[in-house]
N, C-alpha and C positions, 0 to 999 in steps of 0.2 A: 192210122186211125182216122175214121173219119170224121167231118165238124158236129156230126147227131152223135155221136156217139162220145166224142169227146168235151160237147157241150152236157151230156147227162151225167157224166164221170166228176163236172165240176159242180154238179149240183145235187150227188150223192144220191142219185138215183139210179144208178147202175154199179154194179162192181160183177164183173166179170172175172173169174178166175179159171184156172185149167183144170181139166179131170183130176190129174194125181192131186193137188191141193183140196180138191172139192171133193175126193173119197177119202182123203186123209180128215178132213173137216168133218165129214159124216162117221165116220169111224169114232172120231173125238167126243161129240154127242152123245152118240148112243153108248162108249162107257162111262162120261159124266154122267148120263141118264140111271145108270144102273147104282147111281149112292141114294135116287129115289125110287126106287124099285119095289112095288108093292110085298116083295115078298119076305125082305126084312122091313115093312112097316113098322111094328113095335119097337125097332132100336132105332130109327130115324126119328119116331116119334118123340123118344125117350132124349136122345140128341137135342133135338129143335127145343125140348122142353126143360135140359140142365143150360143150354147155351142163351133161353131166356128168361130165366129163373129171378127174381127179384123183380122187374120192369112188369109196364103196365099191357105192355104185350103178351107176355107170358101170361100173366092173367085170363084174360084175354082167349089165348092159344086151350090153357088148360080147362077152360071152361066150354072150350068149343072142340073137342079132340077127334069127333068124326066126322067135322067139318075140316080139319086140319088133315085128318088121310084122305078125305077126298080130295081136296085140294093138292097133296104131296102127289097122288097116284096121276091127277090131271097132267100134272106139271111131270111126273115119269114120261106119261103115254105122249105128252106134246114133245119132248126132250128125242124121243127112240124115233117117232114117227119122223120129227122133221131130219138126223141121223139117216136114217132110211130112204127115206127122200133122195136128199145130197149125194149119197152114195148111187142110188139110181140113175138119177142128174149126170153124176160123171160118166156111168158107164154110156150113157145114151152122148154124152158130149164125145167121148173120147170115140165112140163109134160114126157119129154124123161128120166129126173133125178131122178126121182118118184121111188124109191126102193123098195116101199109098196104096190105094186104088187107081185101077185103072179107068178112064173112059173113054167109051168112043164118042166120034165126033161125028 
């Protein structure tokens, strides 16, 4: 490792990981992503609104409800996209990384 690169590692500005973790990574998003998934909205809804029920959020929550799926769906499509992503990320990593080519010189 070199000192740039291990000077950014110590100040949490870089984390480098390998394909297989970084498509296992994106794999994990995108089915976390799918408990906000626009197309059971009414039982997430329904969820977020027994699990805040008495509090002044809930309140809140039930007074604002298609403010709250828009906001759930946002939070799907950000969850899937960046999923998809990560998964791309590795395949293009594990491709440019690929040392088992050959070159000429």
């Amino acid at each position: 490792m070199d000192v740039a690169s291990d000077h950014a590692m110590k100040n949490g500005t870089v984390c480098e990981i390998d394909p297989d973790r970084a498509e296992r990574r994106g794999i994990a998003w995108v089915i976390g992503s799918f408990v906000f998934c626009p197309c059971h909205l009414p039982i997430t809804l329904a969820i977020v609104g027994a699990v805040l029920s008495g509090t002044a959020l809930g309140a809140l929550y039930r007074g604002h409800l298609v403010l709250a799926g828009i906001i759930i769906s946002v939070v799907w499509l950000a969850g899937t996209l960046h999923g998809f992503n990560l998964m791309r990320r590795a395949r293009i990593d594990a491709y440019t990384h690929n040392h088992s080519h050959i070159t000429l010189k």
